[in-house]
C-alpha positions in Angstrom: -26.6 12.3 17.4 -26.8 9.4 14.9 -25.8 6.0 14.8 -24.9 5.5 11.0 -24.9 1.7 10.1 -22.4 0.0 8.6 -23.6 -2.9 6.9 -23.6 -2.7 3.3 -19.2 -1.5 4.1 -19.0 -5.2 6.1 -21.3 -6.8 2.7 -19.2 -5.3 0.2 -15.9 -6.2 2.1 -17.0 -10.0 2.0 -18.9 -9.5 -1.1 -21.7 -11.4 0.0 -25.3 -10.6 -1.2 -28.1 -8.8 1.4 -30.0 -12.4 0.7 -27.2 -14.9 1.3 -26.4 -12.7 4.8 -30.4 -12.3 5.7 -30.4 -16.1 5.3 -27.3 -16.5 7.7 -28.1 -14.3 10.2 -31.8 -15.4 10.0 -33.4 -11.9 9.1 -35.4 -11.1 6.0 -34.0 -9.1 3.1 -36.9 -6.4 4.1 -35.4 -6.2 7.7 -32.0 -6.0 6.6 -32.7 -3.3 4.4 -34.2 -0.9 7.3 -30.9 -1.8 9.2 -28.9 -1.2 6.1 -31.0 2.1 5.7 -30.9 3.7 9.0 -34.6 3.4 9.9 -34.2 0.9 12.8 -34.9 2.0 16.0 -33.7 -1.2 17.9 -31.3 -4.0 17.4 -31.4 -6.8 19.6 -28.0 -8.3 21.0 -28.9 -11.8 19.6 -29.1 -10.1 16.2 -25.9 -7.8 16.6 -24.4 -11.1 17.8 -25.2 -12.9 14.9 -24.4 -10.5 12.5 -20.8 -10.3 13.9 -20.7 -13.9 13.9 -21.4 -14.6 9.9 -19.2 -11.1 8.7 -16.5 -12.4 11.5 -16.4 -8.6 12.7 -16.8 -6.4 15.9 -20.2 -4.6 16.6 -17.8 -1.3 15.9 -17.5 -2.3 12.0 -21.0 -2.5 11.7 -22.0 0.2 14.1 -20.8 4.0 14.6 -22.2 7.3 16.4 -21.6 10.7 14.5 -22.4 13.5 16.1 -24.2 15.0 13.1 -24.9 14.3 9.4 -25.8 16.0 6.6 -29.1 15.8 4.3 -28.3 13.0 2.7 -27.0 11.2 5.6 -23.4 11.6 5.5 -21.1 12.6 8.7 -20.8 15.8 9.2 -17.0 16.5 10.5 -16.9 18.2 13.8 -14.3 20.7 14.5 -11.5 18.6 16.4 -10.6 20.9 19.7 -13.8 22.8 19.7 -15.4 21.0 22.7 -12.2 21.0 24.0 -12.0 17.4 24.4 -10.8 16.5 20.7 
């Protein structure tokens, strides 16, 4: 049950470098790169907070559970109607 981080979607959108955004939001490059890369295992509210503030975005654009994903960390789609709640 992943949460699979949107960040480099949001950076590309805007195009805006990892360094101009790090600078903004007032992280490192090296700390943006473990969010960018999955390997967080926290984010504080002040830092979701300001990252929505400089992309102008919700925490769902940036942010999003999958239920599974594969070995290279893509979604895996779930069968829609098998839990019966889809």
């Amino acid at each position: 049950m992943p949460i699979i981080v949107r960040i480099d979607v949001e950076l590309a959108k805007r195009k805006m470098s990892v360094g101009e955004f790090a600078e903004r939001v007032g992280l490192t490059p090296a700390n943006v790169a473990v969010l960018k890369n999955g390997r967080a295992k926290a984010v504080r509210f002040s830092t979701l907070e300001a990252m929505c503030r400089v992309l102008d975005c919700q925490p769902g654009d940036l942010l999003e559970w999958v239920d599974e994903v594969d070995e290279h960390g893509a979604p895996v789609p779930t069968d829609p109607g098998a839990d019966g709640h889809r």
